[in-house]
FIMI-772014 format. One record per atom (N, C-alpha, C): residue in three letters; x, y negated, z. Coordinates in steps of 0.2 Angstrom, whole numbers, plus 5000, padded with zeros to 4 digits. Layout:
% FIMI-772014
AlaXYZ;...
% end
This chain:
% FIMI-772014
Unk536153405151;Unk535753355148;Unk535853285152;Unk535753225150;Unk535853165150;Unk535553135155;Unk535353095160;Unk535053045164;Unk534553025158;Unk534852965153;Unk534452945149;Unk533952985144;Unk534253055144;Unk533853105139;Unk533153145144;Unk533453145151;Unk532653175156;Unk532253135154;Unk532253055156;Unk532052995156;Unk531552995151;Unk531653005146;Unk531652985137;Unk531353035137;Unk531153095140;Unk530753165138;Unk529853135137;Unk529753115144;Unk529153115146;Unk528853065141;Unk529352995140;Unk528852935133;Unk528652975129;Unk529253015125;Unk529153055117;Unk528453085119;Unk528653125124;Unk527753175124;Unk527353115125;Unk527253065129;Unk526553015129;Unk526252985124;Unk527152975120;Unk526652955113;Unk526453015108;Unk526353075109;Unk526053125104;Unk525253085105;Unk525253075098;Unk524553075095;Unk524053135095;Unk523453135096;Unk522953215097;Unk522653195090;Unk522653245085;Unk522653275080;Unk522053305080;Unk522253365081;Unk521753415083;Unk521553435091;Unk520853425091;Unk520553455098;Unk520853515100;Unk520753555104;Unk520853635107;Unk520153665103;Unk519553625103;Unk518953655100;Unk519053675093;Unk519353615089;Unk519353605085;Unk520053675081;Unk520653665084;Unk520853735084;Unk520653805084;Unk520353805089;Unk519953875089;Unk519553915085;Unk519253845081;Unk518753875077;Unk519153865070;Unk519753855068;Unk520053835064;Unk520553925063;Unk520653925067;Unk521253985069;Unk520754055066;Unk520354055069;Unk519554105070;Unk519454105061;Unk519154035061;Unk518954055053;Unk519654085049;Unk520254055051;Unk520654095046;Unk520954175047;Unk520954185054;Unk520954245056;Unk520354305052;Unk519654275051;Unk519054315048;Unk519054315042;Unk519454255040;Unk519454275031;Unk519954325028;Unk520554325032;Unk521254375031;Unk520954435031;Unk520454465037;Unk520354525038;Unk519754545032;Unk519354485033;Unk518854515027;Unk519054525020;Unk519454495018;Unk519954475012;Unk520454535013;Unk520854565015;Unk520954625016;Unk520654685016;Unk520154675019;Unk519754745019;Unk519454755011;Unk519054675010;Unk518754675005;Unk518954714999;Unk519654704997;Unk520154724992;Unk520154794992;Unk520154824997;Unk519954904999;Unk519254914998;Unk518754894999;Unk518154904997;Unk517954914988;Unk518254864985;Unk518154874979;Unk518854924975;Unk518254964973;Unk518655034970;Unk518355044964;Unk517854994961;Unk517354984954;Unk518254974949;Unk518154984942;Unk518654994940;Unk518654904937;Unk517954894936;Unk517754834933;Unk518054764938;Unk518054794945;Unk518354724948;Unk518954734952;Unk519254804952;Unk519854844957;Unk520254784955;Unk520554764960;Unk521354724962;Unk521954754964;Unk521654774971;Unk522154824973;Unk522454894971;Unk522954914974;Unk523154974970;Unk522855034973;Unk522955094972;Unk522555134973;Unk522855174981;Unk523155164980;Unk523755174987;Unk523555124993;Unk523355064990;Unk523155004998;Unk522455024999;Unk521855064994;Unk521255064993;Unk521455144997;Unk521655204999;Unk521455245001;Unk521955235007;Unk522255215008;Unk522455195016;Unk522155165020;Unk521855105018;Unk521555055023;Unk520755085024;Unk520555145020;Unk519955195019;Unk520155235025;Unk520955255027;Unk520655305028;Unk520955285037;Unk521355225037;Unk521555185043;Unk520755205047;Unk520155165042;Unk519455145047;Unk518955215045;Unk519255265043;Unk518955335045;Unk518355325039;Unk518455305034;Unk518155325028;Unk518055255024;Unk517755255017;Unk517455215015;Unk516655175018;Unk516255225021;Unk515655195025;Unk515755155028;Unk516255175035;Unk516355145042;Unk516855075040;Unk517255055032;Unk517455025032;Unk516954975029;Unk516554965025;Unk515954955023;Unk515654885028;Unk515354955032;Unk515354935039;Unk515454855044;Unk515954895045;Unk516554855048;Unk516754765045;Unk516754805037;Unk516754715034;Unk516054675033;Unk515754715032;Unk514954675035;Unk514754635041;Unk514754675046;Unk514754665053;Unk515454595055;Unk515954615053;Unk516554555053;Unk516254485052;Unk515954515043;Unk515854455040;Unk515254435045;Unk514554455047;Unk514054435049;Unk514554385055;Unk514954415058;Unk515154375064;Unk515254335065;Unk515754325056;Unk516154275056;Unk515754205053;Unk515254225049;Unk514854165046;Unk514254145052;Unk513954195057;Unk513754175062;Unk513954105065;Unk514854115069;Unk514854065072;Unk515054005070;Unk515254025062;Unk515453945059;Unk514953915056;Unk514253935057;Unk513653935055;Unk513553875062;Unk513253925067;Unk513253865073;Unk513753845075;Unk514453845075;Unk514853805078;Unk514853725075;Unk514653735067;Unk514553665063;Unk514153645063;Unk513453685062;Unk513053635064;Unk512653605070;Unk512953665077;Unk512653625082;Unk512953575085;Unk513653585083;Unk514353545082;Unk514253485090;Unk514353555097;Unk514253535101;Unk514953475105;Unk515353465101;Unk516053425102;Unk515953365097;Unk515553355093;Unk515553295087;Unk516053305082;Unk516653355084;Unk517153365077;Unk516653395071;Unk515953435069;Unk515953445062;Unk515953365059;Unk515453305062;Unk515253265057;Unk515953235057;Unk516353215063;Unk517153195062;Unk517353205054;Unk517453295054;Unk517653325050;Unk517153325043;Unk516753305042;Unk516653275035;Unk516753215035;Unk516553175041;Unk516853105039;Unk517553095036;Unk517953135037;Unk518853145035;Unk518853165029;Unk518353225026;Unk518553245019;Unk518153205016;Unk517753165015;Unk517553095011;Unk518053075006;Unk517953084998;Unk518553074996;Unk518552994993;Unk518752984991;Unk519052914990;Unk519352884985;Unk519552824983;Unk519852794976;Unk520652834976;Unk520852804982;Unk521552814984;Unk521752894984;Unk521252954985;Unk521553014983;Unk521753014976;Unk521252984971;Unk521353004965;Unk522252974963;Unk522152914967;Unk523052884965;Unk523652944968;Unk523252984973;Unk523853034977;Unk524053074971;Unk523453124970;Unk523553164966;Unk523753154960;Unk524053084956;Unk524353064951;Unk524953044953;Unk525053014958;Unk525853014962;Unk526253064965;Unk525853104967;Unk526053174970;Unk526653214966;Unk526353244961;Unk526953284957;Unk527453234955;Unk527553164953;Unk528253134953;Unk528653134959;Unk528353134967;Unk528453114971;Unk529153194973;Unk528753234970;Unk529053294970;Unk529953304966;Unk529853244963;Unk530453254958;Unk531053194961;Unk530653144963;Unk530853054966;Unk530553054972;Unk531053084976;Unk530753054984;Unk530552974988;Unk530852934982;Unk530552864983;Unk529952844980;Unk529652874977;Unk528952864976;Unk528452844981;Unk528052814982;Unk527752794987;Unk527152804985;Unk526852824989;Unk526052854989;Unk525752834992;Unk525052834991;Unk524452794993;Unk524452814999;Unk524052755004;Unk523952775011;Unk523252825011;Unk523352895016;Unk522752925016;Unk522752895022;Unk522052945025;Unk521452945031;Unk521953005035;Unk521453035039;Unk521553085043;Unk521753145039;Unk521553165031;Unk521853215028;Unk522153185021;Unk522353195019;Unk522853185012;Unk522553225007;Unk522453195000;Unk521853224993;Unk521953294993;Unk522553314994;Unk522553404994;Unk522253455000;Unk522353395008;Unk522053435010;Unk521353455009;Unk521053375010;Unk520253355008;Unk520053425002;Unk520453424998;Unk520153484990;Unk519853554996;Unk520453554998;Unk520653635003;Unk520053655006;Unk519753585011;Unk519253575017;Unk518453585012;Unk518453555007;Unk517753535002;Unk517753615001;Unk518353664998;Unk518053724995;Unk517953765002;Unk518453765007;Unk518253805013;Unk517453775013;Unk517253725014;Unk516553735016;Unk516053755011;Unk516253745006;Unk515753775000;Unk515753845002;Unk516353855002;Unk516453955000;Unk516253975006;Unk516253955013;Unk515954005019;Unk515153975017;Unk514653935013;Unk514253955014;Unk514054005006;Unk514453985001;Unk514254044996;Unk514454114999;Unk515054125000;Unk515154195001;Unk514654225005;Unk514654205014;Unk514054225019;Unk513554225014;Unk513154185011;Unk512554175011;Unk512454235004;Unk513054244999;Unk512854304994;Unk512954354997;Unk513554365003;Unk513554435007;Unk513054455010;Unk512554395014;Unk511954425018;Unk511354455012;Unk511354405009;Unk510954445002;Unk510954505000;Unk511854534998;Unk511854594996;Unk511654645003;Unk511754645008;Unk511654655013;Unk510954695013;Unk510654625014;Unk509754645015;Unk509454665008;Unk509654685005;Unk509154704999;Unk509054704992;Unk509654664988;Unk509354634982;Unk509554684977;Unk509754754978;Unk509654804975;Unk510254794970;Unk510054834966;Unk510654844960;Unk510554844955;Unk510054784953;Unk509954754948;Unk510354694945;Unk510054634939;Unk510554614936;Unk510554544944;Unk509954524948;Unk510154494954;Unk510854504958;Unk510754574958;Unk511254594963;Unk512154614960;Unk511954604955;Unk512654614948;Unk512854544951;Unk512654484949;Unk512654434948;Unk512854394956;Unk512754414963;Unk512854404968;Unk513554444969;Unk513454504967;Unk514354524968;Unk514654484966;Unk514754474959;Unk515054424956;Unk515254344958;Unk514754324959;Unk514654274964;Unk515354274970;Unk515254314974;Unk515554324979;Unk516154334978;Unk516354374973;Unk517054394971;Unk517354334970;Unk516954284965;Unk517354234961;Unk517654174966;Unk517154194972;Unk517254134977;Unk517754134980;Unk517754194984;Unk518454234987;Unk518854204984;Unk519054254977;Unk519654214974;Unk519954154973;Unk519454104971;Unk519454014973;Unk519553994978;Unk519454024986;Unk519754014992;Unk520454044993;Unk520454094990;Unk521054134993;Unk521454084988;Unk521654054982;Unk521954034979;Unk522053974981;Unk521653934985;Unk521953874987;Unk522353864995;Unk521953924996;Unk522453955003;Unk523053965002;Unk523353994999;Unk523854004997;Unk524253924993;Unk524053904991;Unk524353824992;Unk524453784996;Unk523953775000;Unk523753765006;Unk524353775011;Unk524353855012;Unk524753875016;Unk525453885014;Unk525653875006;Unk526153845004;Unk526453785006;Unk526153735007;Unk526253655008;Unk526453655014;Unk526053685017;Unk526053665026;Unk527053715030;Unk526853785027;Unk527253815028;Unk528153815026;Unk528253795019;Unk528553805017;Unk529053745016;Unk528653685014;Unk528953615012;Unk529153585020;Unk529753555020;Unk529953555028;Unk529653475030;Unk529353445024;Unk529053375026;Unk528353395029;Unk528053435026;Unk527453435028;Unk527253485033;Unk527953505037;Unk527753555042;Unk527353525048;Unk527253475049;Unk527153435057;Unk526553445056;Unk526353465050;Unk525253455050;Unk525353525052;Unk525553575051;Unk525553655051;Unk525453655062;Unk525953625063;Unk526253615070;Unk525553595072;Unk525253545069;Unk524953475074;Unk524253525074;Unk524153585071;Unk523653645072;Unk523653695075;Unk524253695079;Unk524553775083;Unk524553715089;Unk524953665091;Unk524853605098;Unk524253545099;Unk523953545091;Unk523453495094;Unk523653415095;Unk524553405094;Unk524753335095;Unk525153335090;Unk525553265089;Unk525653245082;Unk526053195085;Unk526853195080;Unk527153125080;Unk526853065075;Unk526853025080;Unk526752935077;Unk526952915071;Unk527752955070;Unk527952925065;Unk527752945059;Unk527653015059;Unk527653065055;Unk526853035052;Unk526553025057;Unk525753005054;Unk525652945051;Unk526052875053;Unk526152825051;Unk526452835042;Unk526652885042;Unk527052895034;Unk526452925031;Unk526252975034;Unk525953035028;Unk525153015029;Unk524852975035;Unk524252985037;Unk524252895038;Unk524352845035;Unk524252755037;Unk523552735039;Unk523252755034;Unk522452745036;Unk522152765042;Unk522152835043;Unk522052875052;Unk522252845057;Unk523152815055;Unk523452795059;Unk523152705062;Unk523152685058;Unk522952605059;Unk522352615062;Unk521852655061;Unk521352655065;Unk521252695071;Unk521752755072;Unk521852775079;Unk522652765083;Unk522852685084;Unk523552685085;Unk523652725091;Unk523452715096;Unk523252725103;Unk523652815106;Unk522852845107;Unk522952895108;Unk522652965103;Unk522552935096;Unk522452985092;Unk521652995093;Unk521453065091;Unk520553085090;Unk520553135095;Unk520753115102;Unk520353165106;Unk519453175106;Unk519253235111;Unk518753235110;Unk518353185114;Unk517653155112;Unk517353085113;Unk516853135117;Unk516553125123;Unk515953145126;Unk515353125122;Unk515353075119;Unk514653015118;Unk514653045109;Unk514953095107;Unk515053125100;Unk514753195103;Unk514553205107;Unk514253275106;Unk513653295104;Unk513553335099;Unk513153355095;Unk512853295089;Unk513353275088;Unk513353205081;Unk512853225075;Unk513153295076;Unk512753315067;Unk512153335068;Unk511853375073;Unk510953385074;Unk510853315073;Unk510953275080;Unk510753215080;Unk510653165072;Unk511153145069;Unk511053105066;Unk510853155060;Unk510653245058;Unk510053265054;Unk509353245055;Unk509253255062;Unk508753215063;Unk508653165063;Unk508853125063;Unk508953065063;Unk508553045055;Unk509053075052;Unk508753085044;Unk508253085043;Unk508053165045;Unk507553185044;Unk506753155045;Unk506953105053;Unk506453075055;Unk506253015051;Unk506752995049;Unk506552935045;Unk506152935039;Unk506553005035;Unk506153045028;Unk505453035031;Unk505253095035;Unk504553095036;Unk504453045037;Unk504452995043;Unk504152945043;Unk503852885036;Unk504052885032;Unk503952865027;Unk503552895023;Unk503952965022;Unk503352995019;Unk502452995022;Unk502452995028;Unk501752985031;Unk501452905030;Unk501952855031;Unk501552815030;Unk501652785023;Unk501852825018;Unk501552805012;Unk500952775010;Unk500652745005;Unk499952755002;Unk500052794998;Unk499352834997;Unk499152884992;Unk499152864986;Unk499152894981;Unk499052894974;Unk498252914973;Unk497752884969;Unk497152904970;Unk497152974966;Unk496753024970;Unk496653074966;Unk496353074958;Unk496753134954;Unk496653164947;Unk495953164947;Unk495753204942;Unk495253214940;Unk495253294939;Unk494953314944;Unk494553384945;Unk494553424940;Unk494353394934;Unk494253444928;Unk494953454922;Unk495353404922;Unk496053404921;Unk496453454925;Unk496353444934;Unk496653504935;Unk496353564937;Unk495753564932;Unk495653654930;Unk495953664923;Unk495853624920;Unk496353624915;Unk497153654914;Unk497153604920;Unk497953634922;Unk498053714925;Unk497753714928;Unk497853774933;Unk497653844926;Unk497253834922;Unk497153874916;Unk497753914914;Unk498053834911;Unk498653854906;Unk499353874911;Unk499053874918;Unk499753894923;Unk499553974922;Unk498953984922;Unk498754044922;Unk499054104918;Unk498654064911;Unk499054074904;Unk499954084903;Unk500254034907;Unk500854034906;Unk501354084910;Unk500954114916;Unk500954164919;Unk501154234918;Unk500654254913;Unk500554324908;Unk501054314904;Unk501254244902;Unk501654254895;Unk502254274895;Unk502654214903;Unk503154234906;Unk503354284911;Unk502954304914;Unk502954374920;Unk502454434917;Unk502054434914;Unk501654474911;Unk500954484917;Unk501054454922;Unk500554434928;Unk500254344930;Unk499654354932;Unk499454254933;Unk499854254940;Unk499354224943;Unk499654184949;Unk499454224954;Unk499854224960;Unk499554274965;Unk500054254973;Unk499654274980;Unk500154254983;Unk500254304987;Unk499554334991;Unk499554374996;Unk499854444995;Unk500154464989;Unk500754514990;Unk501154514989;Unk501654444989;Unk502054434993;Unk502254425001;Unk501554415003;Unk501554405010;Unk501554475013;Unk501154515010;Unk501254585012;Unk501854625012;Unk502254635006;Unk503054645006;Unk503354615009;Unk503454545013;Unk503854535018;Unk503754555023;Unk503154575025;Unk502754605031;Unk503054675032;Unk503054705026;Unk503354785027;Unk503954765027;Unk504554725022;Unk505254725025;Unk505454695029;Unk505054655034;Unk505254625041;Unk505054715045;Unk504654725045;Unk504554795050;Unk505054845050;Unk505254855042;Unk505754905042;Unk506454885043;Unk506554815046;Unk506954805049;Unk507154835057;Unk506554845060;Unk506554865067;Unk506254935067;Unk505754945063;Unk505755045063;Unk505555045054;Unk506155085052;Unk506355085044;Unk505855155044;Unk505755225049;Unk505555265048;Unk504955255048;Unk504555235051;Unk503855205051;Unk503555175046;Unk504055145043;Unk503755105037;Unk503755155031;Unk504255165030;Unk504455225027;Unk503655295024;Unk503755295032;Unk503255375030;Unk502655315031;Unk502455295029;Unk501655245032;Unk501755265021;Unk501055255020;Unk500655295013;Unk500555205014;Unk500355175015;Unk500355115011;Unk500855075010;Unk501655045016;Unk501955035015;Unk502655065012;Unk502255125012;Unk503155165010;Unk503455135003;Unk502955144998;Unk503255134992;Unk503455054991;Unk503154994996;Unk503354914996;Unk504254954994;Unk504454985000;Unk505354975000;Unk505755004994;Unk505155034989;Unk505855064984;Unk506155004980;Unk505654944979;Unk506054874976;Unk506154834981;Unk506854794978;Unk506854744983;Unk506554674983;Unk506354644990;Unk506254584988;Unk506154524984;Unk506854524982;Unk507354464976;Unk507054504970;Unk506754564970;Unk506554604962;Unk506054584963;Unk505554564967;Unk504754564965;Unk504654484963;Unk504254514958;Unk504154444954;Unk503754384958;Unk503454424964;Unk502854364967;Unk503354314974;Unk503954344972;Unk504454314979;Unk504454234974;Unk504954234968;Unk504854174964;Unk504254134962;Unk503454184960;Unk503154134961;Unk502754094967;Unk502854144972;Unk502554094979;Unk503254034980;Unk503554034979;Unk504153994980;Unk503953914975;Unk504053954970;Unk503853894964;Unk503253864967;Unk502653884967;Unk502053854971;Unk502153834973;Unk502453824981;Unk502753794988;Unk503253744986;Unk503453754980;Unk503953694979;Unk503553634973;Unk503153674970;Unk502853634966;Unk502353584970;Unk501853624977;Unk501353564977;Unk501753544982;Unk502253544986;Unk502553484989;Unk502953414985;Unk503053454978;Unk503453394974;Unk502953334975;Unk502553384970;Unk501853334968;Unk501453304974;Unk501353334980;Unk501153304986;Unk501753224988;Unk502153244986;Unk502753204987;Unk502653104982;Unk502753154975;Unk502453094972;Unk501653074972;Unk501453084974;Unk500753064975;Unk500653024982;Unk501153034986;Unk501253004995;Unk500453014997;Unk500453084998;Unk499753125000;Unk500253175006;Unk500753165007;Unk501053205012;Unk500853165019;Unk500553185024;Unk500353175029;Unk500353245034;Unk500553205042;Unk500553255049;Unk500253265053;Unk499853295054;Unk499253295059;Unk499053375058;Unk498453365064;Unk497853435062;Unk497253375060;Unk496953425054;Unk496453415050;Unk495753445054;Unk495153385057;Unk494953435061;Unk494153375062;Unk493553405062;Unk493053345064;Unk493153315072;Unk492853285074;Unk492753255081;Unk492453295086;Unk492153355085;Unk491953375091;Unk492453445091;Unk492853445087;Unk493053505089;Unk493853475092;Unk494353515096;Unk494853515099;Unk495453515095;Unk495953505095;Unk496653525092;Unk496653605095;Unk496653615100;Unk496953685102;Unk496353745099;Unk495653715099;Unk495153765096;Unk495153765090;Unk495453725088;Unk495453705078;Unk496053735076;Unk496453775080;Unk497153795082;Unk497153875080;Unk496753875086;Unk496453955084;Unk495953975081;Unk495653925078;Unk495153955074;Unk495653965067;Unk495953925067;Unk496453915060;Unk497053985060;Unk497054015065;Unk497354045065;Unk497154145065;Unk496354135066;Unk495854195068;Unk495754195059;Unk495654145056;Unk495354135051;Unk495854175045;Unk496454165046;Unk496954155040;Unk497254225043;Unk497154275049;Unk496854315047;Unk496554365046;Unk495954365047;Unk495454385044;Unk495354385037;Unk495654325034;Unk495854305026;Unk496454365024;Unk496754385026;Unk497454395027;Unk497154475026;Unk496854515030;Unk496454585029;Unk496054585026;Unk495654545022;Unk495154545017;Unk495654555009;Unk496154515010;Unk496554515002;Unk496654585001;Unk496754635008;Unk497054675007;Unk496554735004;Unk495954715007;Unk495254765004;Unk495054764997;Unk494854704996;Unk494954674989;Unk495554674984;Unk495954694988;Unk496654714981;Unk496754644978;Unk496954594983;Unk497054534980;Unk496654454983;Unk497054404981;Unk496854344986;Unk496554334980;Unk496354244981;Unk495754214977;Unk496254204970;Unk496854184971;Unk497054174965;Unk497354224958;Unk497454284963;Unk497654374960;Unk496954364957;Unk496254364958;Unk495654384957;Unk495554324950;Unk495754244952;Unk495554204947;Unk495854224942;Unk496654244942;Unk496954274934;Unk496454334933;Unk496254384938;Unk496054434933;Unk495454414930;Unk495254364931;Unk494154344930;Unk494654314924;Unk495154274921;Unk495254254913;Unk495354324912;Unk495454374913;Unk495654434907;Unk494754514909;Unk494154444913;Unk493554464911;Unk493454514917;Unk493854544920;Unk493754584926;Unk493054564931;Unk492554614930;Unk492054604933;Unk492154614938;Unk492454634941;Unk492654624950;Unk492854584953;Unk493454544947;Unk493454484952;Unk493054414948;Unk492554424945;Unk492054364944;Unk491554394950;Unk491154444954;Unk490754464958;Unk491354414963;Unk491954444965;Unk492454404970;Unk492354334970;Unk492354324966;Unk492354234964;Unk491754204965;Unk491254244965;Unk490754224965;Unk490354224973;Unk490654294976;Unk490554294983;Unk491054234986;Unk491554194983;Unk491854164987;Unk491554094989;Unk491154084982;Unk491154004980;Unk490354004984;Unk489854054983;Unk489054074990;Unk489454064995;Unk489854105000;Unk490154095008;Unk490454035009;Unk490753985004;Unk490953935005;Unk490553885007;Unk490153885001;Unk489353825003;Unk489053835007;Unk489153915010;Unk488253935017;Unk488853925022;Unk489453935023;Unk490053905029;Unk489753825029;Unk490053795026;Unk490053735023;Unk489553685026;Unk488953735024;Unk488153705027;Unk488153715034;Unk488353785036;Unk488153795045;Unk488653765050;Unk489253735046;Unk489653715051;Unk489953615049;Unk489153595045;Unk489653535043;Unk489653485050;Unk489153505054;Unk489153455060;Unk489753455064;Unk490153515062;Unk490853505065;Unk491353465064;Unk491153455058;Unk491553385056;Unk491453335054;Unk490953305057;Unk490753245059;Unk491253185062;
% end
C-alpha cells in the first residue's frame, strides 16, 4: 500500500456521514429478527385448512423441533409479547429522540409521488433523473408507514386473541385481521429487502444499517434533500432530542386540555328533552341489544377477569364469579355499551365546552376528605348494585318494562338523595 493510499484512509472514514445511530440499529435489527421468527413459527401454527400456507412437512417439523403444537404456541405468543413490548416502549418513550426523528422522515411529500412515477422508467434509462428525497426515498417511507401500522395491528390483535375474545365471529375476525397484516408486511419486506439486497445501487442503504455510516456521495445522489440539510456530520444522536416524542405528546396534550378547560360553556338543554332522550336511548337499547342501558356489570366482569388473571382457580371455583369466565369480555354486550356512554358524554361534554378539571367540592370540606369520601362512596355504590342485581340505570330500563322492583328502587333512590341532599347541604356552601 501507497504512502498516499495510508494518508487518504483516515479522510474517506472522516467524511462517512451517520445515517443510523447504534440505537437506532439495534431496535431495527431486533424488530426484524422478531418478525422472521414469529413469521416462521406462525406458518407452523396455522394447520386450519382454511388459512394453511405451509406445507405439511414444515407444519410438523417445526411442531416437533419446539416439543409439540402447545409449547410452540406458547413460544410465539411470549416472542410476540416481547417483541411488541419493546417496540411499544422503545417508540414511545423514545429515550434517544430517533422515534419522532423517524416520523419526521416518513412524512410523505409532493416529490414521492414524482418518485414513484419516475422510478420504474429509471429501471429501464439509467439517466432518468429523479426527484430529490429526504432521509428516506417514497419506497422506503411506503415500507416504514406499513412496519408501523402492522406492529401496532398485528400486537394489538394478537394480545386480544390472547386474553380472551373467544371463538366467536369477534375472534374469527381478529384472526383474520392479523393473518391479512402479516401478509402485507411480509410482502413488502420482501421488496424492501429485494431493493436493499440485491440491486447493487442501492446496496449502501443496506450497508449504512449494519455500520451506521454512509458515503457522501452516494447520499448526495439517492438522498439530496437529507443531504443539504445534514452536510456536516450526518444525524448522529442529539442529547437535547431525548425523549422528543413523550415531550412534544404532552405538549399536545396540554394545550388540548388547556383549552378545553378554559372554554365557555354552552348553556344547558332542557331537562325534560333530555328525559326524552334518555327514553328513546332506552327504547333503542332493547331493540338493538334486546337490553336498556346498564353499567355496573361490566364493571363486575372486569373485576372477575382482572382476578383470574392472578388466581384463575379462585375465580373459577367462587359460585358467583365462576360462570362471569365462560364468555368473554369482547362477547359481553355491556363492554360496548359502557364504552359508547364514555364516548358519548365526553363528545357532548366536548361540544358543549362543559369539560373542566378540578375536584368538585363545597368550601368546608378538603380536597383529600372529598377524595375519600368519593372514593368510600362509589364503593359502597359499587356493593349495593351488587344486592340489588343492578345500578340505577339496569333498574331504570327495567321500571319502562314496569318491574316493580325497580320503580320501589327508583324510588328509594330519588327519597335518600333529597334526605342526603338536606343533611349535608351545608357542605357545600
Amino acid at each position: 500500500m501507497s504512502e498516499q493510499q495510508v494518508t487518504q484512509q483516515p479522510a474517506q472514514s472522516e467524511a462517512q456521514l451517520t445515517k443510523h445511530p447504534i440505537q437506532q440499529r439495534v431496535v431495527h435489527w431486533f424488530n426484524a429478527a422478531s418478525f422472521l421468527f414469529l413469521w416462521l413459527s406462525g406458518i407452523a401454527i396455522i394447520s386450519n385448512s382454511g388459512y394453511q400456507i405451509g406445507p405439511r412437512f414444515y407444519i410438523d417439523g417445526v411442531n416437533r423441533l419446539f416439543g409439540g403444537a402447545t409449547n410452540l404456541l406458547h413460544i410465539h405468543v411470549y416472542v410476540g409479547m416481547l417483541w411488541f413490548a419493546v417496540m411499544v416502549i422503545s417508540f414511545f418513550l423514545d429515550p434517544h429522540g430517533l422515534s419522532l426523528r423517524f416520523l419526521k422522515d416518513l412524512m410523505p411529500t409532493w416529490n414521492d409521488l414524482a418518485w414513484f412515477k419516475a422510478r420504474p422508467k429509471a429501471e429501464i434509462d439509467p439517466t432518468t433523473t429523479l426527484p430529490d428525497q429526504g432521509a428516506y426515498n417514497a419506497g422506503q417511507k411506503a415500507f416504514g408507514i406499513v412496519v408501523v401500522l402492522g406492529v401496532a395491528i398485528i400486537g394489538g390483535s394478537g394480545l386480544l386473541m390472547w386474553f380472551g375474545t373467544g371463538g366467536g365471529a369477534l375472534g374469527r375476525a381478529l384472526v383474520f385481521v392479523h393473518l391479512l397484516t402479516v401478509a402485507v408486511v411480509i410482502a413488502f419486506f420482501f421488496v424492501h429487502f429485494s431493493m436493499a439486497a440485491l440491486i447493487t445501487e442501492e446496496r449502501p442503504a443496506l450497508v449504512s444499517m449494519v455500520k451506521g455510516d454512509i458515503d457522501p456521495e452516494y447520499v448526495e445522489h439517492h438522498h439530496a434533500e437529507w443531504y443539504r440539510d445534514h452536510p456536516d456530520e450526518g444525524e448522529p444522536v442529539n442529547p437535547d432530542e431525548r425523549f422528543a416524542l413523550p415531550r412534544l405528546m404532552y405538549d399536545s396534550v396540554a394545550r388540548v386540555l388547556t383549552k378545553m378547560n378554559d372554554a365557555k360553556p354552552e348553556k344547558l338543554g332542557s331537562p325534560y328533552l333530555a328525559g326524552i332522550g334518555l327514553g328513546l336511548a332506552v327504547l333503542a337499547g332493547y331493540m338493538l341489544l334486546g337490553h336498556g342501558p346498564g353499567a355496573s356489570g361490566f364493571f363486575s366482569r372486569l373485576g372477575a377477569y382482572s382476578l383470574a388473571e392472578v388466581a384463575p382457580n379462585h375465580v373459577a371455583s367462587n359460585a358467583y364469579w365462576g360462570p362471569v369466565l365462560d364468555r368473554g369480555l369482547w362477547d359481553y354486550w355491556l363492554t360496548w355499551t359502557v364504552g359508547g356512554i364514555a364516548i358519548g358524554g365526553f363528545v357532548s361534554a366536548l361540544l358543549a365546552g362543559r369539560i373542566k378539571f378540578g375536584i368538585d367540592k363545597g368550601s368546608l370540606i378538603s380536597n383529600k376528605s372529598r377524595l375519600l369520601l368519593a372514593l368510600g362512596g362509589g364503593a359502597i355504590v359499587g356493593f349495593s348494585t351488587r344486592l340489588t342485581r343492578g345500578c340505577t340505570s339496569h333498574h331504570l330500563s327495567e321500571a319502562a318494562l314496569l318491574s316493580l322492583g325497580s320503580w320501589l328502587f327508583l324510588g328509594a333512590v330519588f327519597v335518600g338523595g333529597f334526605a342526603a341532599a338536606f343533611a349535608f347541604k351545608k357542605v357545600w356552601r
